[in-house]
C-alpha positions as CSV (number, residue, x, y, z in Angstrom):
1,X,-23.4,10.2,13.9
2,X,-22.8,14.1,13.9
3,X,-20.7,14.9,11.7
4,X,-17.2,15.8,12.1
5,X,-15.4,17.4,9.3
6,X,-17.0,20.5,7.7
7,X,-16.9,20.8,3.6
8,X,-13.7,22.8,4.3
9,X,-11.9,19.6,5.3
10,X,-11.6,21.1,8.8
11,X,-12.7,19.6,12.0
12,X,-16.1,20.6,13.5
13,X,-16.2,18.2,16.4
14,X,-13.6,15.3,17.8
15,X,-15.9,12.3,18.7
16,X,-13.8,9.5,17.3
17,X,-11.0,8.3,15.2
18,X,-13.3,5.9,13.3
19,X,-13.3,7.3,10.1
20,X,-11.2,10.0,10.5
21,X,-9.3,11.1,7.1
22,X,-5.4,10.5,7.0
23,X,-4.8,14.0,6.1
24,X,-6.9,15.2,9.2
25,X,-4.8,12.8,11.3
26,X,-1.7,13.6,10.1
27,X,-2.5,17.7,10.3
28,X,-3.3,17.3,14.1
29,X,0.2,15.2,14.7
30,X,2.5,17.7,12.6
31,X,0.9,20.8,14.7
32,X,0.8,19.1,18.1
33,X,5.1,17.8,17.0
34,X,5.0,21.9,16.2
35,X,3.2,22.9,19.5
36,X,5.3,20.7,21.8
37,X,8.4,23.4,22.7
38,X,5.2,25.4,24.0
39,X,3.3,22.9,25.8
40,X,5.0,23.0,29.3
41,X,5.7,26.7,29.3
42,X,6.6,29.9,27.9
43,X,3.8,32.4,25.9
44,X,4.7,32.6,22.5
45,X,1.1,31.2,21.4
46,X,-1.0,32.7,24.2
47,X,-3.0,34.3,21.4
48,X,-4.2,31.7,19.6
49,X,-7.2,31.1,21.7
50,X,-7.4,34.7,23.3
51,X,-10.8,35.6,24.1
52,X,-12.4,32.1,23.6
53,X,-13.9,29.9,26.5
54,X,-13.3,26.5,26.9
55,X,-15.2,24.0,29.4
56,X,-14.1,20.6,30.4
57,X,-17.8,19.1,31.5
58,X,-16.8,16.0,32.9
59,X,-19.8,13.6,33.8
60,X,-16.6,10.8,35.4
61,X,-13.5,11.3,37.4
62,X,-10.2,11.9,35.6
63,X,-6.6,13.0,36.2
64,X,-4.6,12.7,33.4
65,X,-7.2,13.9,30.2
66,X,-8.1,17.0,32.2
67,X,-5.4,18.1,33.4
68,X,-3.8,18.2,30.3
69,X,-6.9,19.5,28.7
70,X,-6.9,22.8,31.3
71,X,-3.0,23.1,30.3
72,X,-3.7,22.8,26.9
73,X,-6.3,25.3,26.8
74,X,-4.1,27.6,28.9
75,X,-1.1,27.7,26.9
76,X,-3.1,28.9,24.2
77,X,-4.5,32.0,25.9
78,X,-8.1,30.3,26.2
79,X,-10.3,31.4,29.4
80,X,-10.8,27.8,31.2
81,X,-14.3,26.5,32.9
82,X,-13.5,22.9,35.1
83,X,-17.3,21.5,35.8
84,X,-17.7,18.7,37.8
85,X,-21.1,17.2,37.8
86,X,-20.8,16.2,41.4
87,X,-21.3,19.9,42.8
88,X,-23.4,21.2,39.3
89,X,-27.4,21.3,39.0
90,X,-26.6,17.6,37.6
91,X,-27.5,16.7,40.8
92,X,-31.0,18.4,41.1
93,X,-32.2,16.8,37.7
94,X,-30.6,18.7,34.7
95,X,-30.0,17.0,31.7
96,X,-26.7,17.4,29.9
97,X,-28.0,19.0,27.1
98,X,-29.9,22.1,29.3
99,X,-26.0,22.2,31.3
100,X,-24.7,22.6,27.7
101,X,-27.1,25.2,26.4
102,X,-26.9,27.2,30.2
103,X,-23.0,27.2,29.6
104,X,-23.3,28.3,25.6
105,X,-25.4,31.0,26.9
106,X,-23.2,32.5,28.8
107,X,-20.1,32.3,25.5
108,X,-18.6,29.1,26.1
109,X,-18.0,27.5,22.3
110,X,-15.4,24.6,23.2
111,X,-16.7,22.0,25.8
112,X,-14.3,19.0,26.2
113,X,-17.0,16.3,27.7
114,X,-16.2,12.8,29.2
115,X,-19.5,10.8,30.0
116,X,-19.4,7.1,31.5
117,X,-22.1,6.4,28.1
118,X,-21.0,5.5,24.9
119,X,-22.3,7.8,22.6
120,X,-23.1,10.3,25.0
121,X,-20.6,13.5,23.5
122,X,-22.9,12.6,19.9
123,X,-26.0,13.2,21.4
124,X,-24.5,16.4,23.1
125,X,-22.7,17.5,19.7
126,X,-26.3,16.7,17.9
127,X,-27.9,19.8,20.1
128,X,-24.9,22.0,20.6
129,X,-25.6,25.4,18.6
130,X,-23.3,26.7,15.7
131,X,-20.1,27.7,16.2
132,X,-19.7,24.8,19.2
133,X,-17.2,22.8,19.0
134,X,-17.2,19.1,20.9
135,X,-14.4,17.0,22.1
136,X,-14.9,13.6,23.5
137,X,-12.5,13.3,26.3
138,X,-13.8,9.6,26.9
139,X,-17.3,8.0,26.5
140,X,-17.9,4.5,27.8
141,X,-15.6,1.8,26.3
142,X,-16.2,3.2,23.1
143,X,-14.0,6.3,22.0
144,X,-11.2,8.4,23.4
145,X,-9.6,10.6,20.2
146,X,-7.0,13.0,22.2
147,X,-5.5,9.8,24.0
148,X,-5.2,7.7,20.5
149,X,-3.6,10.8,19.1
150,X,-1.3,11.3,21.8
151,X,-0.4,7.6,21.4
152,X,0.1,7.9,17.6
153,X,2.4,10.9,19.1
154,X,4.5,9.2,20.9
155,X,4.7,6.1,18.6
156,X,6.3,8.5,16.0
157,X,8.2,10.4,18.2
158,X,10.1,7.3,19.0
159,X,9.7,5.1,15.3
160,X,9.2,8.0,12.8
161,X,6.6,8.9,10.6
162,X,5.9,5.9,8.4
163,X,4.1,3.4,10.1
164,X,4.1,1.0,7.5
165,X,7.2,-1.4,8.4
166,X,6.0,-1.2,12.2
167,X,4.8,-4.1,14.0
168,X,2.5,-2.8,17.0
169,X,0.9,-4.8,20.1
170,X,-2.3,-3.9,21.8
171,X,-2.0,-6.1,25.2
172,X,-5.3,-7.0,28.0
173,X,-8.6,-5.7,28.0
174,X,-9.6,-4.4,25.1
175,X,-13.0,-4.7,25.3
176,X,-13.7,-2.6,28.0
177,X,-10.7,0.0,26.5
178,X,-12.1,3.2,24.5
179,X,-8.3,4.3,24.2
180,X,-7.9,0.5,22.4
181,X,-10.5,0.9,20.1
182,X,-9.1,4.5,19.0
183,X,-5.4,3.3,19.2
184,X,-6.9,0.6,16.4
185,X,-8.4,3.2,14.5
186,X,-5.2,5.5,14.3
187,X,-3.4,2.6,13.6
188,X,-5.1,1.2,10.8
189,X,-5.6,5.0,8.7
190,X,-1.7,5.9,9.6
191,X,-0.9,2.2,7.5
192,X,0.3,0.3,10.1
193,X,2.4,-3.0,8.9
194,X,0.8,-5.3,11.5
195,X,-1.6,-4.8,14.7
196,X,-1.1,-7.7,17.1
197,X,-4.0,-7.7,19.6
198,X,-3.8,-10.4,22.6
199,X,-6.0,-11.1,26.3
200,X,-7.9,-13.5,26.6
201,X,-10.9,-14.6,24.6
202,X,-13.4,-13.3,28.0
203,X,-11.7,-9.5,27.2
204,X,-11.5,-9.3,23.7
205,X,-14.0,-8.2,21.2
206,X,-15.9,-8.8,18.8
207,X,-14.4,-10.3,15.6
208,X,-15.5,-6.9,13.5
209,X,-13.9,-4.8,15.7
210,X,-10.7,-6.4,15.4
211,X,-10.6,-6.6,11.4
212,X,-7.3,-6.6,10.2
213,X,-5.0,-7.3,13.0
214,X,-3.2,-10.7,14.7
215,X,-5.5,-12.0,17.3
216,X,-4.0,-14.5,19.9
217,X,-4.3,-15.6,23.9
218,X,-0.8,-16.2,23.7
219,X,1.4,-13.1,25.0
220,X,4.7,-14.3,24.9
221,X,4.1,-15.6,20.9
222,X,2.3,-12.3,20.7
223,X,5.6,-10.2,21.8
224,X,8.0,-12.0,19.1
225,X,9.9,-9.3,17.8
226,X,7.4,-5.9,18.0
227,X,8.5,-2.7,18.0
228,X,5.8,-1.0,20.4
229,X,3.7,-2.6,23.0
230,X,0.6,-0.9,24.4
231,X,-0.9,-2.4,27.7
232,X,-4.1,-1.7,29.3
233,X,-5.4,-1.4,32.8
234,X,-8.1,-4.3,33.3
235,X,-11.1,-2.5,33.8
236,X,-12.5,-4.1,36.5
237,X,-15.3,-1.4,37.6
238,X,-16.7,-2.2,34.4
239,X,-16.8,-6.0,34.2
240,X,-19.1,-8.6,34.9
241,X,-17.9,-11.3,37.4
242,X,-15.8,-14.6,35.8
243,X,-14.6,-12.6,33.0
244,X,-10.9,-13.4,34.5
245,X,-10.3,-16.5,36.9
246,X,-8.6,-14.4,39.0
247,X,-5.8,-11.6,39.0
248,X,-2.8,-13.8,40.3
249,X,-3.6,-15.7,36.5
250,X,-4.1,-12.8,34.9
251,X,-0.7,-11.4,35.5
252,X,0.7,-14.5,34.8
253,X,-1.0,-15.3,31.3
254,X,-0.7,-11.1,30.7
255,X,1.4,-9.2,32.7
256,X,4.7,-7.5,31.0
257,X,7.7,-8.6,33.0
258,X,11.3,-7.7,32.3
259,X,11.7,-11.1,31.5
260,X,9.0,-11.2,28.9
261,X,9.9,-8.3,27.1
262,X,13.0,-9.7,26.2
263,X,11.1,-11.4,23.5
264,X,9.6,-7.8,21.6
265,X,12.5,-6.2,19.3
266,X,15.8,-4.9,21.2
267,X,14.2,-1.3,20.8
268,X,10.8,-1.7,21.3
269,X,8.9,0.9,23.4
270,X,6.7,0.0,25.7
271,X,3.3,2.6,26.5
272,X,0.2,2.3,28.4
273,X,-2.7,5.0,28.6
274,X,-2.8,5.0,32.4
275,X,-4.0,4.3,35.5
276,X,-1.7,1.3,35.7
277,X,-2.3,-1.1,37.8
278,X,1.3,-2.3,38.9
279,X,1.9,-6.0,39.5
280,X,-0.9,-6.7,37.8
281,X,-0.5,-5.5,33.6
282,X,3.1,-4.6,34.4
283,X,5.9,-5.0,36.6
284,X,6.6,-2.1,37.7
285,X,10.4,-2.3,36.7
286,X,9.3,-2.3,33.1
287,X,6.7,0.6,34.2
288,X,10.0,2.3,35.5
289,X,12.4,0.9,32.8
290,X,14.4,2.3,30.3
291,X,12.3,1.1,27.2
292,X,9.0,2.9,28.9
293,X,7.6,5.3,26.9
294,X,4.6,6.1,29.6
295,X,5.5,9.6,31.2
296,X,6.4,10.5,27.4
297,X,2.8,10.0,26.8
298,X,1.7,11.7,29.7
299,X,3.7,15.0,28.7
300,X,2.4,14.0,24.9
301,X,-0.9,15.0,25.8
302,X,-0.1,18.5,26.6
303,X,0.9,19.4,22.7
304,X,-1.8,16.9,21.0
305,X,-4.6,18.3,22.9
306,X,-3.2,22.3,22.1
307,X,-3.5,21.1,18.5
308,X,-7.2,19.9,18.9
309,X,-8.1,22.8,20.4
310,X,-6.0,25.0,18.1
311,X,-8.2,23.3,15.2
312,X,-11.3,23.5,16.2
313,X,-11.2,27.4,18.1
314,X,-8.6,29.1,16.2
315,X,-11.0,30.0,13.0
């Protein structure tokens, strides 16, 4: 894997979590909590990124990550560059790796790349030239850094700082879930007291991946008492058939009712990363509720992603 921390201690490239040194986490969450009375207006740090060109070369649709993305680049004074590889030379035969060195030629240093295969922003990050800087906005099921940072975000906007008396659910598909796999990442380096992860066996994964937290098919023993509870969409475009009976038992065995989260702790939050699926992962009065903690996250992303950006342009 390319690597992502120069000998300085400062980030080259944001391809995952996984690894990821405390300090490094912690930096990005104290300047995106400093960043967030600029994130949604106002120029007081339009110079940061003055003069520098950012790309977001998507490869798979998105709302949320590039929009906030664009804004975060914005705010900073950066020139933006939105690609979209269903009107680009993509569609004549260019690789991704000729798009990237066409766009480098022309002085664009920060690319912001979401690709439908895992691994796909390393193999871009292995050719980019020096002085380019990567962030993976998403690749397969298996990374997505800005949104677990944005989660981490909003988890200690709401809990505080130490994470280490915090009892934390990850609900549903996780094994199709790049934003679970980096939630579980930030979770375990920030100390987290426990990780609960529940969904049944068929979207789960492997044992490995899921070192050091709770594992259980039961949601309601799972929601005993925890103070944040993350659900996910099911990912059905990227499922085999019979993975779930069906989605009527799905929302039964797993979806988050008012009813049912009665059982987490009288102040727990509850987050999820978006597209919901209503009715089917969560009511949507819960969705709508006073405990929700989803737009927060949405607005989160603004200030995390400034930070990213910040640390990897702003040298």
């Amino acid at each position: 894997m390319t690597a992502q921390i120069d000998a300085d201690g400062r980030l080259r490239h944001l391809l995952t979590l996984e690894g990821l040194p405390r300090a490094v986490l912690e930096r990005l969450l104290d300047r995106a909590e400093a960043l967030h009375p600029h994130a949604h207006g106002g120029a007081a740090v339009r110079d940061r990124l003055a003069g520098r060109a950012v790309c977001t070369l998507f490869f798979e649709p998105s709302t949320r990550t590039r929009s906030s993305f664009q804004l975060a680049a914005a705010r900073l004074g950066a020139d933006t560059l939105n690609f979209d590889a269903s009107t680009s030379s993509t569609r004549k035969g260019e690789t991704a790796a000729d798009t990237l060195r066409t766009l480098e030629a022309m002085g664009v240093h920060g690319f912001i790349v979401r690709h439908h295969e895992a691994g796909a922003v390393d193999a871009l990050a292995e050719v980019a030239g020096a002085g380019t800087c990567l962030v993976n906005a998403g690749d397969g099921s298996r990374a997505h850094p800005t949104q677990g940072l944005l989660d981490m975000l909003t988890m200690r906007q709401a809990k505080g700082a130490d994470f280490s008396g915090l009892k934390v659910l990850v609900v549903g598909d996780v094994r199709h879930s790049r934003v679970a796999r980096s939630d579980l990442h930030a979770l375990r380096t920030l100390g987290t007291g426990e990780i609960r992860v529940c969904g049944p066996k068929s979207l789960l994964p492997d044992d490995a991946e899921l070192a050091g937290c709770t594992v259980t098919g039961d949601f309601d023993a799972a929601l005993e008492g925890v103070d944040v509870v993350m659900m996910l969409r099911l990912q059905r475009e990227r499922m085999v058939d019979g993975l779930i009976t069906s989605i009527e038992d799905y929302h039964r065995d797993y979806g988050l009712t008012e009813q049912r989260l009665r059982q987490a702790a009288a102040d727990a939050i509850v987050m999820h990363p978006g597209p919901m699926n209503r009715g089917i992962e969560i009511d949507a009065e819960v969705a709508d509720g006073a405990q929700s903690r989803i737009l927060v996250q949405v607005g989160n992303g603004v200030a995390m992603r400034m930070a990213v950006l910040e640390e990897l342009l702003a040298q």
